[in-house]
C-alpha beads as a LAMMPS data file, in Angstrom:
LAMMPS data file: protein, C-alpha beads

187 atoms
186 bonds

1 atom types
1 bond types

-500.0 500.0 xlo xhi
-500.0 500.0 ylo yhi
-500.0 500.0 zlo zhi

Masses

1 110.0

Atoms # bond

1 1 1 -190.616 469.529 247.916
2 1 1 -188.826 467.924 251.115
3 1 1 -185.038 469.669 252.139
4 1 1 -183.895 466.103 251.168
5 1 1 -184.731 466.398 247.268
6 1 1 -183.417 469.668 247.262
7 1 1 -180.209 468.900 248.636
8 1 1 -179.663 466.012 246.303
9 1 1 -181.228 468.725 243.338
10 1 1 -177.790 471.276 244.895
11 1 1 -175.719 468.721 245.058
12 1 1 -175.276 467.495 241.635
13 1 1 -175.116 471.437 240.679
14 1 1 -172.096 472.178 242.971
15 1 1 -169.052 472.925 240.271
16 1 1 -165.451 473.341 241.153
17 1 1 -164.181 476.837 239.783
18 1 1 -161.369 478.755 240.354
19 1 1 -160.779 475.690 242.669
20 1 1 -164.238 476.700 245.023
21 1 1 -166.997 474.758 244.799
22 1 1 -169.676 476.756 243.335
23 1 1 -173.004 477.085 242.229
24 1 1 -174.428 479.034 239.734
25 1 1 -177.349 481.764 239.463
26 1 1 -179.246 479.976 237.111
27 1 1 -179.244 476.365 238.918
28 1 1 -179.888 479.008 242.211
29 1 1 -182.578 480.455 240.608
30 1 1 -184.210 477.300 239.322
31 1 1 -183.752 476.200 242.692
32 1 1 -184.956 479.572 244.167
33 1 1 -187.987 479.578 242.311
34 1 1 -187.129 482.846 240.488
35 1 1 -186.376 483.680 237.201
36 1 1 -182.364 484.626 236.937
37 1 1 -183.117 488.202 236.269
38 1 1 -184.746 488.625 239.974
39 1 1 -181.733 487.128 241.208
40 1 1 -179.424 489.149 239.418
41 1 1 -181.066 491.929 240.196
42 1 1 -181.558 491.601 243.822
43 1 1 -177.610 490.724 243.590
44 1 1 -177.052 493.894 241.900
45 1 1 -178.749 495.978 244.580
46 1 1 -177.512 494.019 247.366
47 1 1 -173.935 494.337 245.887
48 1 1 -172.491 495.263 249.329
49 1 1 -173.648 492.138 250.688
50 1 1 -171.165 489.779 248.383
51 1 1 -167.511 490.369 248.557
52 1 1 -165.598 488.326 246.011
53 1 1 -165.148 485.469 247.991
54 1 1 -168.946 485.022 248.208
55 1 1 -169.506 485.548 244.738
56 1 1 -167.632 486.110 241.177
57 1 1 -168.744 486.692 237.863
58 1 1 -167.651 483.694 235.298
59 1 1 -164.881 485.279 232.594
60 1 1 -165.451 484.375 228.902
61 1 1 -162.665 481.178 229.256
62 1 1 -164.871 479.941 231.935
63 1 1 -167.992 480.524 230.271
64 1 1 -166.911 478.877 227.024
65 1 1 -165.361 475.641 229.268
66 1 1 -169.094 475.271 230.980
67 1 1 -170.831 475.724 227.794
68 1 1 -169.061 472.875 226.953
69 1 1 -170.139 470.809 229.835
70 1 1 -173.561 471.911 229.992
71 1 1 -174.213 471.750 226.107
72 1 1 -175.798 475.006 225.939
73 1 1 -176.764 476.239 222.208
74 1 1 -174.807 478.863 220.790
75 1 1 -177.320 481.224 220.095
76 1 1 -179.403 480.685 223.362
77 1 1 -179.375 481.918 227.386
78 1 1 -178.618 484.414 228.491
79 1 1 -175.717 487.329 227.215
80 1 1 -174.147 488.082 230.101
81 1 1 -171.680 485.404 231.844
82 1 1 -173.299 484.008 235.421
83 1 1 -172.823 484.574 238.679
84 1 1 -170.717 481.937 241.071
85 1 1 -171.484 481.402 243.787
86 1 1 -169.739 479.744 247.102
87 1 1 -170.756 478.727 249.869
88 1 1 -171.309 481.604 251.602
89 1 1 -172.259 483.595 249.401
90 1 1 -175.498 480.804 248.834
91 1 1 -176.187 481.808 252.524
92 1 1 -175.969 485.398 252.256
93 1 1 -178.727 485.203 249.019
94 1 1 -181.129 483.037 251.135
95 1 1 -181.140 486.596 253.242
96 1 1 -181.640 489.312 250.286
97 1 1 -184.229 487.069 248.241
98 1 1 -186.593 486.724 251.951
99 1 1 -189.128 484.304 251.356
100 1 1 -189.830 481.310 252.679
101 1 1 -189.043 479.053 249.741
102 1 1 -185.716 481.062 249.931
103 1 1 -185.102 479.616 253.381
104 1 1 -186.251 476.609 253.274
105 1 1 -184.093 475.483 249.487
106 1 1 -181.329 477.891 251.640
107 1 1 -181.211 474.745 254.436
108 1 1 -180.912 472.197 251.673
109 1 1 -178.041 474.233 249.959
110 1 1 -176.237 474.165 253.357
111 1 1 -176.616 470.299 253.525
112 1 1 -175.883 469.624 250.144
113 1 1 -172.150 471.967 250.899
114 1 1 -171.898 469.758 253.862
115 1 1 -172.383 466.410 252.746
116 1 1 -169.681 467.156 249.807
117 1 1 -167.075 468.178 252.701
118 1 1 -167.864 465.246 254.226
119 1 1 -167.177 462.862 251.613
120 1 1 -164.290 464.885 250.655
121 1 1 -162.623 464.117 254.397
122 1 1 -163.909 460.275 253.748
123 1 1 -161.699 460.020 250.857
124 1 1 -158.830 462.105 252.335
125 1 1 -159.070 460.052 255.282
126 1 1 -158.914 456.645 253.834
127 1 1 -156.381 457.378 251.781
128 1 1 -154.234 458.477 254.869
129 1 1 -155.424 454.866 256.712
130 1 1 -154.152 453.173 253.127
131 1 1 -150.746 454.595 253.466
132 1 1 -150.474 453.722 256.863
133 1 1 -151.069 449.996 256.686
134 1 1 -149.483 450.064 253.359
135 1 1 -146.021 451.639 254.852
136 1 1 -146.803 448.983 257.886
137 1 1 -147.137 445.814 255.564
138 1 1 -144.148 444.553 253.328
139 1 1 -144.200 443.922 249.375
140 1 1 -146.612 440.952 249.860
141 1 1 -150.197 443.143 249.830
142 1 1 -148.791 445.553 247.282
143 1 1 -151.211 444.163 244.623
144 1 1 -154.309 444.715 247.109
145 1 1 -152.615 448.019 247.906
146 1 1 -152.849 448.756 244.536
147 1 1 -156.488 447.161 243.764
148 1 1 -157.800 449.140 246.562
149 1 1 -156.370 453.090 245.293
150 1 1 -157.673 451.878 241.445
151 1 1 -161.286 450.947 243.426
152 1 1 -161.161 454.273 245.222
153 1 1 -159.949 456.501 242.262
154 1 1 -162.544 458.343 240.170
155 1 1 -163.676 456.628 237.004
156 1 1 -162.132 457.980 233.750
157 1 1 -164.534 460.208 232.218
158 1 1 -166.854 458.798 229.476
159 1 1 -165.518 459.166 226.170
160 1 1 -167.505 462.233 224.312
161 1 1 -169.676 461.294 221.172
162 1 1 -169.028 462.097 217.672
163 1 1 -171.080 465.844 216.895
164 1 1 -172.484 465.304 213.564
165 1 1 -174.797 463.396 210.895
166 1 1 -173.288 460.331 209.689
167 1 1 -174.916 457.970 207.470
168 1 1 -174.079 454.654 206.592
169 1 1 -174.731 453.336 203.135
170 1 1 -174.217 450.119 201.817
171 1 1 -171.502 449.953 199.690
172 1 1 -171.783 449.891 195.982
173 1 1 -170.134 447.563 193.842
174 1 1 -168.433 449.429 190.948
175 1 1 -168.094 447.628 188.039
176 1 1 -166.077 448.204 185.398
177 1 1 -166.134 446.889 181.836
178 1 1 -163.195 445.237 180.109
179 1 1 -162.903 447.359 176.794
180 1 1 -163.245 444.893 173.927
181 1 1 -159.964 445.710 171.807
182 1 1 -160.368 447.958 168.602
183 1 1 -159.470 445.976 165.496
184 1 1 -157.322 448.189 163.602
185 1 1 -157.923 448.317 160.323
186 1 1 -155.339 448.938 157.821
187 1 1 -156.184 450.254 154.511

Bonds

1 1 1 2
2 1 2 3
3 1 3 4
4 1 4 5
5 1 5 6
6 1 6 7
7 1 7 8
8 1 8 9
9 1 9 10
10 1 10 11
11 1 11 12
12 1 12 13
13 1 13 14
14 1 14 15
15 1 15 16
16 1 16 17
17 1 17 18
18 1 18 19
19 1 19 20
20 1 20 21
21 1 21 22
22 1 22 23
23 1 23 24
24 1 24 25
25 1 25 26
26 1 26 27
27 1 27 28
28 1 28 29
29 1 29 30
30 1 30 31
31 1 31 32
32 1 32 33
33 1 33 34
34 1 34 35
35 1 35 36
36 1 36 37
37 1 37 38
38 1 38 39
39 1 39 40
40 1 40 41
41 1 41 42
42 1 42 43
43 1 43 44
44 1 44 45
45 1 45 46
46 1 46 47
47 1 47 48
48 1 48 49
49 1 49 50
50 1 50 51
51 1 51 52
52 1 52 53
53 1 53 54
54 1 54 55
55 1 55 56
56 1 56 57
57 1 57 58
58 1 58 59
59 1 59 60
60 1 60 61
61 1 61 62
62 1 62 63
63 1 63 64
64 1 64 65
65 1 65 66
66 1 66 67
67 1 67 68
68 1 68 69
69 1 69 70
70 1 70 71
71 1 71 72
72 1 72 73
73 1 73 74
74 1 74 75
75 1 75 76
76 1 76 77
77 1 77 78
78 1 78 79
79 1 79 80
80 1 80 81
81 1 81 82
82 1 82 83
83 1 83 84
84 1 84 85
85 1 85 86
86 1 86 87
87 1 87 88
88 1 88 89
89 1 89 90
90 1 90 91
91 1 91 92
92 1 92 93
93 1 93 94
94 1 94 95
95 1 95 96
96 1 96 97
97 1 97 98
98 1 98 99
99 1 99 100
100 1 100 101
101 1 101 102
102 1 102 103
103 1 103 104
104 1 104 105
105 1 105 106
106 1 106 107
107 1 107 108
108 1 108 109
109 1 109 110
110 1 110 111
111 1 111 112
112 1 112 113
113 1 113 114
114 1 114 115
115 1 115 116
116 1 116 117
117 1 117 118
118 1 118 119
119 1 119 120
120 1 120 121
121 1 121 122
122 1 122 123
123 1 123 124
124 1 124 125
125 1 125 126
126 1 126 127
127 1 127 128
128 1 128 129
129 1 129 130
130 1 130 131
131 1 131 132
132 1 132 133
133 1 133 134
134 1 134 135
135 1 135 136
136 1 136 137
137 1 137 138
138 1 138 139
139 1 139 140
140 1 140 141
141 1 141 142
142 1 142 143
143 1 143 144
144 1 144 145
145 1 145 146
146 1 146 147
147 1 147 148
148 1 148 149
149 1 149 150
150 1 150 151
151 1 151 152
152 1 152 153
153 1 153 154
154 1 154 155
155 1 155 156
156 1 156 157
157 1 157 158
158 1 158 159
159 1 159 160
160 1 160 161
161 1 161 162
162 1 162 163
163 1 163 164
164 1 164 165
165 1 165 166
166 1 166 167
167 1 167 168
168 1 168 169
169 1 169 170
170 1 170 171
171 1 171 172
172 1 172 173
173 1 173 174
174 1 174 175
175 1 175 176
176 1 176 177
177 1 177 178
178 1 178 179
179 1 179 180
180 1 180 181
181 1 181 182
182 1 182 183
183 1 183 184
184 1 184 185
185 1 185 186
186 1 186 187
């Protein structure tokens, strides 16, 4: 697989935790070619190697917010909460897992963390542009102005489906009889 479809494969599994952008053990590992266990454990034994701003382990609040994301079952994966991983720390793994599959998704990692910063700056730096010929321009573009920070803002999330099994049924007519009246009879 070329560095370019593995950057793209990184990039869409970069998350923003504890306000780093991260990736996880399991997307490394897919990525890696490993199952998360060798990861882990070459983590565990390498422990020295990843400071806390390299790595973290999720906490349960985090765990339960991505399980929501990622619709994971409930009874599935894995027990223990995943590793995070930031940028560097992604580099220093490429070094303890040494192989050349290792290296070579390691380089599309790297470009996939690079590319993000990139169009992070893009964004910062239009906005700054915006607000300059805004500031320079009187009253009369304030409706492009405006058009232009609604084109560049993120889109609204989706709205979430309804979890469940509905059925629709076509709906009976009840009918009810009129009660014929009871003759009373008087003896």
């Amino acid at each position: 697989m070329n560095t370019d479809a593995l950057a793209l494969q990184a990039e869409r599994r970069i998350l923003l935790i504890r306000k780093q952008r991260v990736m996880l053990g399991q997307h490394l590992a897919e990525l890696y070619g490993v199952p998360v266990k060798v990861l882990n454990q070459a983590v565990r034994r390498n422990r020295s190697r990843f400071p806390d701003d390299f790595m973290f382990q999720i906490d349960s609040v985090e765990l339960d917010n991505l399980k929501s994301q990622i619709v994971t079952s409930s009874w599935g994966g894995s027990r223990v909460p995943p590793y995070a991983f930031t940028e560097q720390g992604v580099a220093m793994l490429s070094s303890v897992l040494r192989s050349p599959r290792a290296v070579q998704v390691n380089i599309a990692i790297m470009r996939a963390f690079v590319r993000l910063r990139e169009m992070l700056l893009t964004n910062a730096d239009l906005a700054r542009k915006l607000a300059v010929l805004e500031a320079k321009y009187d009253s009369q573009f304030k409706a492009v102005f405006d058009a232009i920070r609604q084109l560049m803002a993120p889109p609204p999330a989706p709205p979430k489906p309804e979890i469940g099994f509905h059925v629709k049924e076509d709906a009976i007519p009840y009918r009810t009889r009129k009660k014929a009246p009871v003759a009373v009879h008087n003896s």
